[in-house]
C-alpha positions in Angstrom: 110.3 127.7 114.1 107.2 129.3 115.6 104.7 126.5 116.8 101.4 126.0 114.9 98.1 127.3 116.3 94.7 125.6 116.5 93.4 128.2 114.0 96.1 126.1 111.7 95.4 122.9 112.4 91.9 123.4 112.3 92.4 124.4 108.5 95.1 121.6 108.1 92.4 119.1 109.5 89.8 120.4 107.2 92.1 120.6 103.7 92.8 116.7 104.9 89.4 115.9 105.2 90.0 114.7 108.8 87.8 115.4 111.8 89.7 116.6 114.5 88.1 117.5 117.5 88.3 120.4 119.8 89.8 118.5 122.7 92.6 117.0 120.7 93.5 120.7 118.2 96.1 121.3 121.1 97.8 118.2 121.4 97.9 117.8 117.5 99.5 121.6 117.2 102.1 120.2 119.5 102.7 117.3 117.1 102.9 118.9 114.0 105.0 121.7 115.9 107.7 119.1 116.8 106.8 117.4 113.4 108.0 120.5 111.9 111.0 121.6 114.2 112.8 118.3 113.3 112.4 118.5 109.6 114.1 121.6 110.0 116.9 120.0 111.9 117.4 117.9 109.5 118.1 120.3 107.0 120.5 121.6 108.5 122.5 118.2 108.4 125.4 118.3 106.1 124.7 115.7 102.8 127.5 116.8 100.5 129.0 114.3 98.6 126.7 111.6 100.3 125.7 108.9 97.8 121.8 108.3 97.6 120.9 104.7 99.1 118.5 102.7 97.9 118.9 99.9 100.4 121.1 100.1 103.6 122.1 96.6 102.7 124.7 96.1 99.9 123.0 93.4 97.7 122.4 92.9 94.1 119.5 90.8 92.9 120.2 88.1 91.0 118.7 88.6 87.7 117.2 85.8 85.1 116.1 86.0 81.5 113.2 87.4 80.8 111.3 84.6 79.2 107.7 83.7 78.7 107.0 79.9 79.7 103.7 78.1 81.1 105.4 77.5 84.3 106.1 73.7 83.1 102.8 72.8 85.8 100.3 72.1 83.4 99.3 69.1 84.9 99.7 70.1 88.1 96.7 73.1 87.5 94.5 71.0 85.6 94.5 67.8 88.5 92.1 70.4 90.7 89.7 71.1 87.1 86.6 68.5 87.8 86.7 68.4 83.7 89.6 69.1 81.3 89.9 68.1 78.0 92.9 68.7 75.7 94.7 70.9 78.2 92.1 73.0 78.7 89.5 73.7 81.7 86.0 72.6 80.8 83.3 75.0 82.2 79.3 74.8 81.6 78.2 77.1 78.9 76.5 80.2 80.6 75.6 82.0 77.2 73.0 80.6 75.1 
């Protein structure tokens, strides 16, 4: 691949919307270059008959039913309320 010029990475800086100065055009052409060069290497990389991974580690979650509960901590919530009353919070009204 032919390496990218500051002419292109001054465009690719400004369709980014990222300010690049002067100074550092060269050493980001060089990046994206490189960036670039291996991308193409690894298309070159033989995947045929490769299974896709979604994890490198061979686990299965455990799964549970899907069911909607209060948590069974009620109690535990409404002990850090300053006021409750039947189950509830207890707030000042703020609407008159």
């Amino acid at each position: 691949m032919s390496s990218l010029d500051k002419e292109t990475v001054r465009k690719i800086a400004f369709l980014s919307r990222i300010k690049v100065s002067e100074e550092e055009l060269g050493e980001l052409a060089g990046d994206l270059t490189r960036i670039l060069d291996f991308i193409e290497e690894l298309q070159e990389v033989d995947v045929e008959g490769a299974a896709p991974l979604t994890s490198v580690a061979d686990l299965t979650l455990p799964l549970r039913k899907d069911e909607v509960t209060d948590g069974n901590i009620q109690q535990k919530v409404l002990a850090n309320a300053p006021k409750t009353d039947a189950g509830c919070f207890v707030v000042p009204k703020v609407i008159e």
